[in-house]
Backbone as CSV, one residue per row, in Angstrom:
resi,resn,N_x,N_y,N_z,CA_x,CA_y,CA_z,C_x,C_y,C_z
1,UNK,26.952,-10.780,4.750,27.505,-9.461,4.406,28.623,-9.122,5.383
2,UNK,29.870,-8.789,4.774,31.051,-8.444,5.770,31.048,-6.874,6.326
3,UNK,32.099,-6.775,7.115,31.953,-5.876,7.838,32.354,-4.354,6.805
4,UNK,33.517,-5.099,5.664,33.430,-3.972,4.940,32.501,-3.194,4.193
5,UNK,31.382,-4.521,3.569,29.957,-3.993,2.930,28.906,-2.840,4.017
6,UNK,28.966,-3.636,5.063,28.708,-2.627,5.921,28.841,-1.141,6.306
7,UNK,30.287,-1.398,6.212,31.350,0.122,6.542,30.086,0.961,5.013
8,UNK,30.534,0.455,4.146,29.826,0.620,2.906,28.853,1.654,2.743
9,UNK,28.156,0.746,3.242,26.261,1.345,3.097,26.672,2.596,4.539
10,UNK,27.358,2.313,5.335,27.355,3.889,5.835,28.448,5.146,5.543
11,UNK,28.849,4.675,4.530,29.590,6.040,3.663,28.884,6.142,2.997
12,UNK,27.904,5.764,2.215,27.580,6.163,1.401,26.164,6.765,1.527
13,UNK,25.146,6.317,2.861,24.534,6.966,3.476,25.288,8.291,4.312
14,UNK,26.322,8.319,4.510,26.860,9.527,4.801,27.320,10.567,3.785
15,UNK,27.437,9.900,2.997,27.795,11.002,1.564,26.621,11.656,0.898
16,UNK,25.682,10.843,1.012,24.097,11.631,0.799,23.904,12.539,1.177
17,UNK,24.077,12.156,2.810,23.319,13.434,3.543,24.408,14.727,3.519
18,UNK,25.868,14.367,3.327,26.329,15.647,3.136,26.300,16.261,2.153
19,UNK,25.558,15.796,1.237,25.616,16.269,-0.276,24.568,17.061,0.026
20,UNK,23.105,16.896,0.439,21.987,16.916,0.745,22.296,18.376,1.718
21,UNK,22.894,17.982,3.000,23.108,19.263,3.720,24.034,20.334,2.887
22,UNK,25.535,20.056,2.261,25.735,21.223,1.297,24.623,21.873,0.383
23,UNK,23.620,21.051,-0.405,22.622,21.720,-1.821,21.951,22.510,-0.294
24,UNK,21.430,22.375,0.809,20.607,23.359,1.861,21.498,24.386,2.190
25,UNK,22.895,24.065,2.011,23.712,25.602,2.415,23.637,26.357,0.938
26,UNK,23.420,25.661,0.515,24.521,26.543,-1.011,22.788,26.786,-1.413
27,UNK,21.279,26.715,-0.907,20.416,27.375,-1.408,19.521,27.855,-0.071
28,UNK,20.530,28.656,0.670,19.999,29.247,1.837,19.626,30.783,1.825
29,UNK,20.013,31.354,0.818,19.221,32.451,0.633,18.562,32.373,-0.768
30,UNK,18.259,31.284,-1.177,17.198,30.973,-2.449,15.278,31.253,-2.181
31,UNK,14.962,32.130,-2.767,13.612,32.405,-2.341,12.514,30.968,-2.832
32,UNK,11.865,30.770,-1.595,10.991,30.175,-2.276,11.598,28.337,-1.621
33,UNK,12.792,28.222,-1.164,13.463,27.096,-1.090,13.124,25.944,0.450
34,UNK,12.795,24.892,-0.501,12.384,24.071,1.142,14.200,23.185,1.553
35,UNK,13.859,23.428,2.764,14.788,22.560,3.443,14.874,20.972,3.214
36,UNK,15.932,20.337,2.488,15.888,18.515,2.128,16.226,17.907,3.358
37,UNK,15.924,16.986,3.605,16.516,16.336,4.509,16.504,14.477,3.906
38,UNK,17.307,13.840,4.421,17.670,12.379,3.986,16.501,11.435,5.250
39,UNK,16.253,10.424,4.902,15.675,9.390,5.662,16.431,8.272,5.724
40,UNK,17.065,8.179,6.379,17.616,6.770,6.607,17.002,5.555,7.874
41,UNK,17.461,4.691,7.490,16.780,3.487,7.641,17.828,2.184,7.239
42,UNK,17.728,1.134,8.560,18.638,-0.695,8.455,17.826,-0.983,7.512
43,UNK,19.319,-1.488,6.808,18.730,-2.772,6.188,18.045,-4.330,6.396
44,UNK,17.165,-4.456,5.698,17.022,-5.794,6.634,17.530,-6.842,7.091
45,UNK,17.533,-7.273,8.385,18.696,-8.161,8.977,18.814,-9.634,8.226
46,UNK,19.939,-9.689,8.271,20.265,-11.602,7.673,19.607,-12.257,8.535
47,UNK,19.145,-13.393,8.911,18.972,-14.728,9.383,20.160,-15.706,9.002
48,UNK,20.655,-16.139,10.580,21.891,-16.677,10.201,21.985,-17.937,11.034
49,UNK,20.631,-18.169,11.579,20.191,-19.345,12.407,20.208,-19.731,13.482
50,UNK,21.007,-18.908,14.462,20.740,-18.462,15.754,20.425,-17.173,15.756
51,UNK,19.992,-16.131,15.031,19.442,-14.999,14.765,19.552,-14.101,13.738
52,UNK,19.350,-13.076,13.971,19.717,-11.663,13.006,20.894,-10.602,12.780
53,UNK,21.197,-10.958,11.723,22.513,-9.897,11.918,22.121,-8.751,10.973
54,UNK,22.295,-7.717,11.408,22.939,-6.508,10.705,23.032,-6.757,9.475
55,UNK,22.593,-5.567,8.441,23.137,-5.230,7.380,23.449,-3.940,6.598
56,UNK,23.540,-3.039,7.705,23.836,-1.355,7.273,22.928,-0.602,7.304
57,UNK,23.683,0.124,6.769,22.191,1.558,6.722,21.427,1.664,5.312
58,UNK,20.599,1.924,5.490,19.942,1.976,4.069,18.912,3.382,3.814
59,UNK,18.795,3.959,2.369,18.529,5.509,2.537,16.754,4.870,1.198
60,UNK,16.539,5.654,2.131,14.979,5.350,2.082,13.918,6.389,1.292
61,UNK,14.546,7.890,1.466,14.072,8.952,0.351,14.799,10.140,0.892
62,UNK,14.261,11.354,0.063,15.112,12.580,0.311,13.352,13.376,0.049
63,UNK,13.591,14.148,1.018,11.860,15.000,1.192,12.456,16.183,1.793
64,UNK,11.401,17.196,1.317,11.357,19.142,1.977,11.134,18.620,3.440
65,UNK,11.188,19.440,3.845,11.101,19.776,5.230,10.381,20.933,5.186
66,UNK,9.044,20.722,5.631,7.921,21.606,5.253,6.512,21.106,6.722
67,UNK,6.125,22.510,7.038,4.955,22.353,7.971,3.390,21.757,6.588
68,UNK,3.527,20.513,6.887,2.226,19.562,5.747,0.527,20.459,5.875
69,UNK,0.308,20.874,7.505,-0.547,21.469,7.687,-0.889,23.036,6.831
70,UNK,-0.052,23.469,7.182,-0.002,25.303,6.087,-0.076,24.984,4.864
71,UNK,1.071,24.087,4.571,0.816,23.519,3.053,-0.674,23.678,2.948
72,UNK,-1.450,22.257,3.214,-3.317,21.301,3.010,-3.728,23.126,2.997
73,UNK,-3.396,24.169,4.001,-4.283,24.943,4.156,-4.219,26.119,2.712
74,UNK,-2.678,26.184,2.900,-2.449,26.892,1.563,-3.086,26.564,0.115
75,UNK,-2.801,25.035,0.167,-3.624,24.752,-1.411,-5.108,24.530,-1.015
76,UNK,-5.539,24.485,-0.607,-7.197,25.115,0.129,-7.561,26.470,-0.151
77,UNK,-6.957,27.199,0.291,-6.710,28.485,-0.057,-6.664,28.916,-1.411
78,UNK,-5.683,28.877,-1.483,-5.357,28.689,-3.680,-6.929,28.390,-4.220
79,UNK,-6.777,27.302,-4.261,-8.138,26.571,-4.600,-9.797,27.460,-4.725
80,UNK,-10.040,28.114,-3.312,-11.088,28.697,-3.481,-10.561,29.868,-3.755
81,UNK,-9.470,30.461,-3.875,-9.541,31.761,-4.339,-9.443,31.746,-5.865
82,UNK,-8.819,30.793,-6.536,-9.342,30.498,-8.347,-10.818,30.051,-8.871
83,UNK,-11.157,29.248,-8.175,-12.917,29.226,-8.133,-13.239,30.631,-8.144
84,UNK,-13.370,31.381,-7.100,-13.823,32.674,-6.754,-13.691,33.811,-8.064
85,UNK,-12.340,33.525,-8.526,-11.612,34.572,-9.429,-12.401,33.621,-10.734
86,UNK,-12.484,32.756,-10.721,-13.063,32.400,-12.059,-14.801,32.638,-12.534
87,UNK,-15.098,32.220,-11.274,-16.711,32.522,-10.889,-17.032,34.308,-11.258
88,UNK,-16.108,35.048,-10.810,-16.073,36.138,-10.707,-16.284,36.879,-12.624
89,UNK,-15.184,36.156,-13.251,-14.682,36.630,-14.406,-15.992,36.150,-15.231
90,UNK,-16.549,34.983,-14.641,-17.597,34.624,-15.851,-19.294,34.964,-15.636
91,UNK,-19.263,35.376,-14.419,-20.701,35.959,-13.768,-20.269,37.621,-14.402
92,UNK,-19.032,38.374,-14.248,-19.121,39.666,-14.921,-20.130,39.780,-15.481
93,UNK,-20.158,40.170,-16.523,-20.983,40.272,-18.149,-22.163,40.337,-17.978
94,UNK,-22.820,38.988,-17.507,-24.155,38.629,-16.695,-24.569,40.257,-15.544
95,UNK,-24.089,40.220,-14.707,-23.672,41.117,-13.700,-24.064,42.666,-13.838
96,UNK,-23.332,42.865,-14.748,-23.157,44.300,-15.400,-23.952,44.377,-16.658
97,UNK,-24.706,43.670,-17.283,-26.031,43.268,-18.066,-26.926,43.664,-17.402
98,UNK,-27.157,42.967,-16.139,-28.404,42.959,-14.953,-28.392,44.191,-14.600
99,UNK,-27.222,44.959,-14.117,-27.163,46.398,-13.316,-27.300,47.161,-13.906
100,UNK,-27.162,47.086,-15.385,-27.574,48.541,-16.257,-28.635,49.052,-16.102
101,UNK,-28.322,50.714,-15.661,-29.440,51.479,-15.957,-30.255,51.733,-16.590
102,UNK,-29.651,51.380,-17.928,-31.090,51.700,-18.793,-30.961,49.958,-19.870
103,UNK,-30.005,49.750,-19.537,-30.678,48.066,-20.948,-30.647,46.949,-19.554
104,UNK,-30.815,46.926,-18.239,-30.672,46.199,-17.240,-32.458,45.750,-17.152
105,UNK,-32.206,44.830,-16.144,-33.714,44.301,-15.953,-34.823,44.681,-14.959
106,UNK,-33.530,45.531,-14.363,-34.687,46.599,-13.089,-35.807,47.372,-13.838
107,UNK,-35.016,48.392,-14.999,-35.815,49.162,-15.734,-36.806,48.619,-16.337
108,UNK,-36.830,47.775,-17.285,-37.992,47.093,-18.022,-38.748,46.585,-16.736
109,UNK,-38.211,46.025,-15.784,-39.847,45.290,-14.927,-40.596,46.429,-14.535
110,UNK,-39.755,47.587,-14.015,-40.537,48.686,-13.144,-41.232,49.093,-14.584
111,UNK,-40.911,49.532,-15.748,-41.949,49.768,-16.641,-42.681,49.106,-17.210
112,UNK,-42.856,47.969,-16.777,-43.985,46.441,-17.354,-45.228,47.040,-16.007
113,UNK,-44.187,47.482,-14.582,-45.342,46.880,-13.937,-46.108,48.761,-13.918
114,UNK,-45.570,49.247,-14.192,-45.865,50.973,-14.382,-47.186,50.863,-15.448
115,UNK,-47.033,50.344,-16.551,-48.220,49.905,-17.498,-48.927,49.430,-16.806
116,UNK,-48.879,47.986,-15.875,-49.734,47.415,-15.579,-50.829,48.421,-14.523
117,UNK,-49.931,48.909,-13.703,-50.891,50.135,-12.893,-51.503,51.090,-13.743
118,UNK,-50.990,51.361,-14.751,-51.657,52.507,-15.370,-52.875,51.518,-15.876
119,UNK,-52.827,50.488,-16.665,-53.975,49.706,-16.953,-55.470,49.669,-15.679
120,UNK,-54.656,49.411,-14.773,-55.633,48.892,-13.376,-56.517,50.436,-13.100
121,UNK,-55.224,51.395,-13.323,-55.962,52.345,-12.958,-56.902,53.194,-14.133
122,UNK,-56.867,53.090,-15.354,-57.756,53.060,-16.428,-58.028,52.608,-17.350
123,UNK,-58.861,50.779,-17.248,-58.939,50.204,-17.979,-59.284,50.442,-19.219
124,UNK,-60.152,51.468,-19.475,-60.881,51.829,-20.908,-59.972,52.189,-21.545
125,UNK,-58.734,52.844,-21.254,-57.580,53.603,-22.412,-57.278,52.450,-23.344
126,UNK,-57.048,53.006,-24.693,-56.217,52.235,-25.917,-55.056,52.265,-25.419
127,UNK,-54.703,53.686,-25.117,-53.316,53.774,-25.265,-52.461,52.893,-24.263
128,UNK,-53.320,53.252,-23.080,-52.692,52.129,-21.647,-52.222,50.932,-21.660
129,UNK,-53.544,50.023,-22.479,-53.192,48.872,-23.233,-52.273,48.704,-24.185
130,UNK,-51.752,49.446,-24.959,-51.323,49.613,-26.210,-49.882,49.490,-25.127
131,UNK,-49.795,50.768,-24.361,-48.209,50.708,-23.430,-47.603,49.359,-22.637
132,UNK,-49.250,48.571,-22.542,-48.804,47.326,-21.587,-48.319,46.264,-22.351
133,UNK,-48.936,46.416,-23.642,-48.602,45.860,-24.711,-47.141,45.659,-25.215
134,UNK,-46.456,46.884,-25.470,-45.480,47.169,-25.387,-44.275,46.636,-24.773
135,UNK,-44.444,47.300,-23.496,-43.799,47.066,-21.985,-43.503,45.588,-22.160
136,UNK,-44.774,44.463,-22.379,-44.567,43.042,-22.455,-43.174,42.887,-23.109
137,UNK,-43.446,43.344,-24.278,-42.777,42.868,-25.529,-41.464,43.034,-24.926
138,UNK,-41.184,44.085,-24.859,-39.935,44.765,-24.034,-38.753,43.960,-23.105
139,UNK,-39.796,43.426,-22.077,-39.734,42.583,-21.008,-39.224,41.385,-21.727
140,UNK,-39.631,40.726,-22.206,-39.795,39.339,-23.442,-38.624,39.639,-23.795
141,UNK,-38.649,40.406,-24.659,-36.897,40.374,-25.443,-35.924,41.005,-24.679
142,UNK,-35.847,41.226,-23.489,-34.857,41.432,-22.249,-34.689,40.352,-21.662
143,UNK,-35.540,39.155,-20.962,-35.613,37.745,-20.639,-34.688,37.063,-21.664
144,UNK,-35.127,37.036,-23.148,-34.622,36.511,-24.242,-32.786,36.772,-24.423
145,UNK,-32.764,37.936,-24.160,-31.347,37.843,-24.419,-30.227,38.012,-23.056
146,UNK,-30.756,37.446,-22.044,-30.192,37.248,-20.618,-30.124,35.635,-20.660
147,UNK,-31.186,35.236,-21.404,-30.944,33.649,-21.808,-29.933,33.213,-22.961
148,UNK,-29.917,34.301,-23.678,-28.673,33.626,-24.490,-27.387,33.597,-24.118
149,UNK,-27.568,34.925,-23.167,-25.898,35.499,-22.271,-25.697,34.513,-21.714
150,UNK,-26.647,33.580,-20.879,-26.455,32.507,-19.924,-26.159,31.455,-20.765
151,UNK,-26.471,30.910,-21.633,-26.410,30.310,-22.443,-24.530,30.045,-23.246
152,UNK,-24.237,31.427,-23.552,-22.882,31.718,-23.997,-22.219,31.252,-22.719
153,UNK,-22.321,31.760,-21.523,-21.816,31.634,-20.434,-21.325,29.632,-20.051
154,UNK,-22.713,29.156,-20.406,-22.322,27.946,-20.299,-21.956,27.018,-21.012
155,UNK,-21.727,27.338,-22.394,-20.747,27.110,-23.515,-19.244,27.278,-23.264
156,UNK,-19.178,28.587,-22.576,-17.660,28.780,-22.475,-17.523,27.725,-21.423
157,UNK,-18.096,27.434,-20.228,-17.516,26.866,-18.990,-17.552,25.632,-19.399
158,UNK,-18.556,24.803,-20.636,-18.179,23.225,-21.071,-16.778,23.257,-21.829
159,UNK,-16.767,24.712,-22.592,-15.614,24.474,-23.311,-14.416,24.291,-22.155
160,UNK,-14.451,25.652,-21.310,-13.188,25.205,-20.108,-12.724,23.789,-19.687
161,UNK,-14.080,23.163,-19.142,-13.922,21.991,-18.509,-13.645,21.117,-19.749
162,UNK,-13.623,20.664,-20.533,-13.142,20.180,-22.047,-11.558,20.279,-21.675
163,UNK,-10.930,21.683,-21.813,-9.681,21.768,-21.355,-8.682,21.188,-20.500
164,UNK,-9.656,21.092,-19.257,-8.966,20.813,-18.326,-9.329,19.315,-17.984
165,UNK,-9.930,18.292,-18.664,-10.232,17.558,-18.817,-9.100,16.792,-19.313
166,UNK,-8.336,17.523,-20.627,-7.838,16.777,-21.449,-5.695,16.910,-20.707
167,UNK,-6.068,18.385,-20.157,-4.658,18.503,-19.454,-4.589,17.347,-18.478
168,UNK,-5.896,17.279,-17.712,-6.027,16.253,-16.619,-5.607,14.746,-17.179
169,UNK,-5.816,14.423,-18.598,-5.338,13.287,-19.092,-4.523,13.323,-19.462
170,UNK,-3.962,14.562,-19.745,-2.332,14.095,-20.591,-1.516,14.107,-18.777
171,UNK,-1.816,14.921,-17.941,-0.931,14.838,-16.845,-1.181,13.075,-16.028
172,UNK,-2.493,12.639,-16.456,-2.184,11.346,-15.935,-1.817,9.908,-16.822
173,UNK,-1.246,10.309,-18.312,-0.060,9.291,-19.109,1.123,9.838,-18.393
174,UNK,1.356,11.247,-18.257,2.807,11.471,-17.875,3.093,10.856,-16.516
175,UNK,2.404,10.561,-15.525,2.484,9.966,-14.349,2.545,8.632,-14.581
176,UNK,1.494,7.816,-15.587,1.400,6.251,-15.557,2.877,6.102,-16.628
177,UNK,4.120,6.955,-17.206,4.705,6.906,-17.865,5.909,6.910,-17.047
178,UNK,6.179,7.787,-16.054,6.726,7.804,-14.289,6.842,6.758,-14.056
179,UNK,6.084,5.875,-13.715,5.502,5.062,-12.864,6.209,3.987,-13.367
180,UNK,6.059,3.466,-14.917,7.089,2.948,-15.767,7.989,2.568,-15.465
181,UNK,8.637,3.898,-15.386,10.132,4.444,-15.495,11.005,4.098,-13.899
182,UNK,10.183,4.085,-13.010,10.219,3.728,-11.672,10.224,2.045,-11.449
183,UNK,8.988,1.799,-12.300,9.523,-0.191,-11.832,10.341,-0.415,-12.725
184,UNK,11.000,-0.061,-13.720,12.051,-0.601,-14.381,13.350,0.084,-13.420
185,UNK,13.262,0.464,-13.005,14.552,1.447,-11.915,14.476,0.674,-10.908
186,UNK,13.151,0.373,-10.739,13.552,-0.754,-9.229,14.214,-2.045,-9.569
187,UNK,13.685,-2.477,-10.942,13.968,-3.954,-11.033,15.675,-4.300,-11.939
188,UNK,16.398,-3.531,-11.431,17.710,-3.127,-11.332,18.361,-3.795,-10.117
189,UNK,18.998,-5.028,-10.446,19.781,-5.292,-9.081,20.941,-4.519,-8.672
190,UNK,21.517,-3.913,-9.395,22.792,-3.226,-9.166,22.625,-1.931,-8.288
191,UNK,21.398,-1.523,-8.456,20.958,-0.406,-8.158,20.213,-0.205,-6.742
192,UNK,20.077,0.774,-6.653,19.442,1.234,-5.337,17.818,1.422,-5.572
193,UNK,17.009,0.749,-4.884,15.388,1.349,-5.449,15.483,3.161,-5.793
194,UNK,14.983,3.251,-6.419,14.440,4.708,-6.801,14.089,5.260,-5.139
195,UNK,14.488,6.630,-5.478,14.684,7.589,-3.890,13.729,8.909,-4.790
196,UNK,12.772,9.467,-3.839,11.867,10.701,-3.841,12.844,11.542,-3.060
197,UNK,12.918,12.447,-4.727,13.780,13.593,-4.322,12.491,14.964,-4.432
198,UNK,13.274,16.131,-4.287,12.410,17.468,-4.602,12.891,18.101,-4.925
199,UNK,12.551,18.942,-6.112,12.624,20.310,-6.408,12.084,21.508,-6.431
200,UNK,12.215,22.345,-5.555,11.493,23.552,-6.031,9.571,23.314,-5.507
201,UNK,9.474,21.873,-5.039,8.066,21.883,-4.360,7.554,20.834,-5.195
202,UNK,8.365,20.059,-6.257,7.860,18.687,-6.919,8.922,17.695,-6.580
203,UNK,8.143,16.472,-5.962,8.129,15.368,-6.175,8.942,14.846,-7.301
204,UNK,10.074,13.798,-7.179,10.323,13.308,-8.533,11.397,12.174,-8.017
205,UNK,12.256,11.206,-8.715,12.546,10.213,-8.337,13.918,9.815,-8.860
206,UNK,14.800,9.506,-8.392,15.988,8.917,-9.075,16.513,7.636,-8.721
207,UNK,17.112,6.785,-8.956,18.327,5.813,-8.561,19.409,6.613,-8.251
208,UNK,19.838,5.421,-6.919,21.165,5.620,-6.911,21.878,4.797,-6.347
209,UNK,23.268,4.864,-6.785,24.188,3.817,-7.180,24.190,3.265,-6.023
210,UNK,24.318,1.815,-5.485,24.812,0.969,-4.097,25.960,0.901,-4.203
């Protein structure tokens, strides 16, 4: 490789990064915007039989400039606070079922077990019996339909996970479809391997010209 190929690969590693540092000026009051920065990196040296020579600079990816730690903590964060908010939205119903004053499950036990004392305390009554009788029944079809609520409850959450099941598969053809699109980009001699660029906080990949 001559000295002009050389000169080469560092204009054109220099034209990157000023391209790279203009898109960081020209989106410096953009909300939300990570800082790019270039990676450069030699090419690998010739063997020329008394040693190694030189072969330029070579550009290796384009990445945010971002603290990785706040990130892990941030989507940690995220994470249990949608659990939480989801947990939240689907225990409701259940929740406010249970706490009702009068169709809730406090009321019916305290009057199951109100019969039952009144029983203890005068076994001979019809009527006592007749109330405990009752009270059961009461109890029974309050159990009964806290089981179906739960029941609905976990219908909806198979149906959810169904959902996100199937997004989870279509997002991993669109990646093994990437991925594709990437070894045919590498296996381009003319070309530069594919470079990890970013936008906006995604990952994504281009060629570019040698």
């Amino acid at each position: 490789m001559g000295m002009l190929q050389i000169g080469l690969t560092g204009l054109m590693a220099a034209r990157y990064q000023l391209d790279t540092a203009s898109h960081n000026i020209a989106n410096a009051n953009t909300e939300g915007y990570s800082r790019q920065r270039v990676n450069q990196s030699t090419q690998f040296p010739q063997f020329v039989g008394f040693g190694y020579i030189g072969r330029g600079a070579l550009l290796v990816g384009v990445e945010r400039a971002y603290d990785q730690f706040l990130q892990g903590n941030l989507l940690a964060a995220t994470t249990r606070y949608a659990q939480a908010q989801h947990y939240q939205e689907l225990i409701a119903p259940l929740d406010n079922l249970v706490a009702d004053p009068d169709a809730g499950l406090s009321p019916a036990l305290q009057q199951f077990f109100d019969a039952v004392q009144e029983v203890a305390d005068n076994p001979e009554s019809i009527a006592a019996r007749q109330s405990l009788l009752s009270q059961g029944e009461v109890l029974t079809a309050r159990f009964r339909l806290f089981d179906a609520r739960i029941d609905e409850i976990r219908q909806d959450v198979e149906q959810r996970l169904d959902g996100v099941a199937q997004q989870v598969t279509a997002l991993a053809r669109n990646i093994a479809d990437l991925n594709q699109q990437i070894l045919q980009a590498s296996s381009r001699g003319a070309e530069a391997p594919p470079m990890i660029c970013s936008i906006s906080g995604i990952n994504w990949r281009k060629s570019l010209p040698g």
